[in-house]
Structures are given as structure tokens and as C-alpha cells.
N, C-alpha and C positions, 0 to 999 in steps of 0.2 A: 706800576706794580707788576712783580711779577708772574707770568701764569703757573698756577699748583700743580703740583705734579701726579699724574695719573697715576701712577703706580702707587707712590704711597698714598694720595685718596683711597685705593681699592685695599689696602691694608688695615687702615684704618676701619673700613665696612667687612671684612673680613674678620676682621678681629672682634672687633664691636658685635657681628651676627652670632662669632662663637660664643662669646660672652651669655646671648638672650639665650641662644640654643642649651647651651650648657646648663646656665643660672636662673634666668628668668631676669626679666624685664628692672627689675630692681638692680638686679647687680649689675648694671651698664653706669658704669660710675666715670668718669677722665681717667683717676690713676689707676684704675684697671686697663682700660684702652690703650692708657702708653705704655701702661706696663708690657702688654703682649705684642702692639708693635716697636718697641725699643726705641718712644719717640717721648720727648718732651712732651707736659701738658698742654704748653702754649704753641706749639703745631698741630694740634688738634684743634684747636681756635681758630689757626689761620686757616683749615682746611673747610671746618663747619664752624663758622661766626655764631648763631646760636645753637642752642641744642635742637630746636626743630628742624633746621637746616641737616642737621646728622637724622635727627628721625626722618624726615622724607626723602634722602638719602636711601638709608636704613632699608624704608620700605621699599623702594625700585630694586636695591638690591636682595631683599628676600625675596621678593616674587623671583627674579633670575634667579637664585640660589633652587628655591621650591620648581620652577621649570625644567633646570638642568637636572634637577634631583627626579624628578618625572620623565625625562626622556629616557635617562639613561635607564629607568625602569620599564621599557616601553609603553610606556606612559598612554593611556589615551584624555581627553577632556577630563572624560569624569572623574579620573586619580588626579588629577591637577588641582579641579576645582572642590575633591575632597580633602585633598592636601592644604588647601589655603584657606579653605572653610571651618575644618572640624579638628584642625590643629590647636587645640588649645593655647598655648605658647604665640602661635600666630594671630589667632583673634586677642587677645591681649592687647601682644605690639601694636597691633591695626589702633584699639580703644585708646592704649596710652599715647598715638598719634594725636587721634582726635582732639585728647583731651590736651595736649600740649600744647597743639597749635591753636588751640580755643578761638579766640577773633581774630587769628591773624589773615587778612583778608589774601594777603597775598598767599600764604600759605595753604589757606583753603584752599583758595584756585590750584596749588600745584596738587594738591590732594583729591579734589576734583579728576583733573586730568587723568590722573594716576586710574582712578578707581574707574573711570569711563575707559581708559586703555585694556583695562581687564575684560569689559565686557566685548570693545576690538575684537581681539581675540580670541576669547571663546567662541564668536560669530563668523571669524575669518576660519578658525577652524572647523567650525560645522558646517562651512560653506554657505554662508546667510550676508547679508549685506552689514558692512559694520555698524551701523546703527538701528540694526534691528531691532523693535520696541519687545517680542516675547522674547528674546536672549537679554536684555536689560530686566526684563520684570522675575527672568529665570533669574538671573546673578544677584537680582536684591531681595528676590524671597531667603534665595542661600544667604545671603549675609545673614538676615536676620535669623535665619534658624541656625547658624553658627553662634551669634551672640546670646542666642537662646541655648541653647547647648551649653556655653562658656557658662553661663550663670545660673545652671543647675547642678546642684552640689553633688551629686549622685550620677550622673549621666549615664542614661541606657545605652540602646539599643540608635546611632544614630537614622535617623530616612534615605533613604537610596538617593542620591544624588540624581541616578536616570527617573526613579519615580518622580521628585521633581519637573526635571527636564519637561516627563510629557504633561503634566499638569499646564505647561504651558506649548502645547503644540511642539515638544522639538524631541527629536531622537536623537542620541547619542550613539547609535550605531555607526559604525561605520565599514 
């Protein structure tokens, strides 16, 4: 068999990102995706076999998208992690993951990895060990008050991301 091709893989997640970005999570349909990369249906199959396979995709590629979008902002943690938190559109996508890959075990696990790679990160960059247990308990308090946020019809005023932070021992200074 032969190996897929990178570039139009990244087309495909490109196009697909604009799609959520633009539309929202619904309108990520096949023949909208081939429609914007100028590709058959059935090349979108060979690239992502099921659709969860394109959602966890999907997801590696918005985090990248949402980082590059942050640096070039001179970004620090906290607009990263407010960016991928209180994103509306983004905690979405994240649920519609969930709910997609529902028991697919294998899937979990790559969904898993994903979501422990964030917290890497955030730890790598405040200079903490990667598996820091208060940088893990900072990053799942944020989820949940992002999904908290997401399912409030009215949404205020969101919480300081740093206020956060020190609730669990960590400065964002830097």
C-alpha cells in the first residue's frame, strides 16, 4: 500500500479546521472538505479511514493551528491556555471528539496521549517537570471550567486563567 501524502493530508486538516472555524462543528461534512480541497470524496477516506481518525487528526492540528496563532501574538501560557479553554468553537470540537470516539479503545488511548501532551507543555513551559501533578490538576480544573463556560447560555465574565494557576501553586509570570 502505498504511503499518503503529507501535503495533501495537511490540506485536507486545513480545510476541514476552516470549515469548524468558519461554520461550526456541524458543518464539517465529506463534500464540503472535498469541495475546498479540490479532492474526491473517496480520498478523504483513504487519508482518514473513519471519521474519528480525521477528528483526532482535527484535534493535533488545532492545538498547532491555536499555538502558531499564540506565538505569533507574543503569546504567553496564559493566552494559549485561554485560547484552547474559553474558545467556544474549540471546547465543542474537543466534546464532539469525545463523543465520537465514544469506546473506541484505541482511540481513547490516542485522545488520552493528546490531552496529557498539553499538560507537557504547559509544564515544559513554566519550567516544571513534565508530569507535574499541580500543572495536571491546573489544566483539568481549566477544562472543566471551559465546559462549564461552554454550557452556560449567557456566559459572563470568564476567571483569570492566572487566578487559576495560583490556586494551584503555579505562577504564570514569567
Amino acid at each position: 500500500m502505498a504511503k499518503p501524502d503529507n501535503t495533501t493530508r495537511q490540506r485536507i486538516l486545513d480545510a476541514a479546521l476552516d470549515i469548524i472555524e468558519a461554520q461550526g462543528m456541524k458543518a464539517l461534512t465529506q463534500p464540503k472538505i472535498a469541495k475546498a480541497t479540490g479532492l474526491r470524496q473517496s480520498h478523504l477516506t483513504y487519508y482518514f479511514p473513519r471519521k474519528a481518525d480525521l477528528f483526532i487528526a482535527l484535534l493535533d492540528a488545532s492545538h498547532s493551528r491555536a499555538a502558531g496563532q499564540t506565538q505569533a501574538d507574543a503569546s504567553s501560557v496564559e493566552a494559549m491556555l485561554s485560547t484552547l479553554v474559553f474558545d467556544r468553537g474549540r471546547m465543542r470540537f474537543l466534546l464532539a471528539i469525545l463523543l465520537e470516539i465514544d469506546d473506541d479503545r484505541e482511540l481513547q488511548a490516542v485522545l488520552h496521549a493528546h490531552l496529557a501532551q498539553l499538560v507537557r507543555v504547559v509544564a515544559t513551559r513554566l519550567g516544571r517537570p513534565a508530569e507535574d501533578a499541580a500543572v495536571q490538576s491546573f489544566v483539568d480544573e481549566l477544562r472543566g471550567i471551559g465546559l462549564r463556560h461552554l454550557s452556560d447560555p449567557a456566559p459572563g465574565e470568564r476567571p483569570s486563567v492566572a487566578a487559576v494557576a495560583n490556586r494551584h501553586g503555579i505562577s504564570l509570570a514569567t
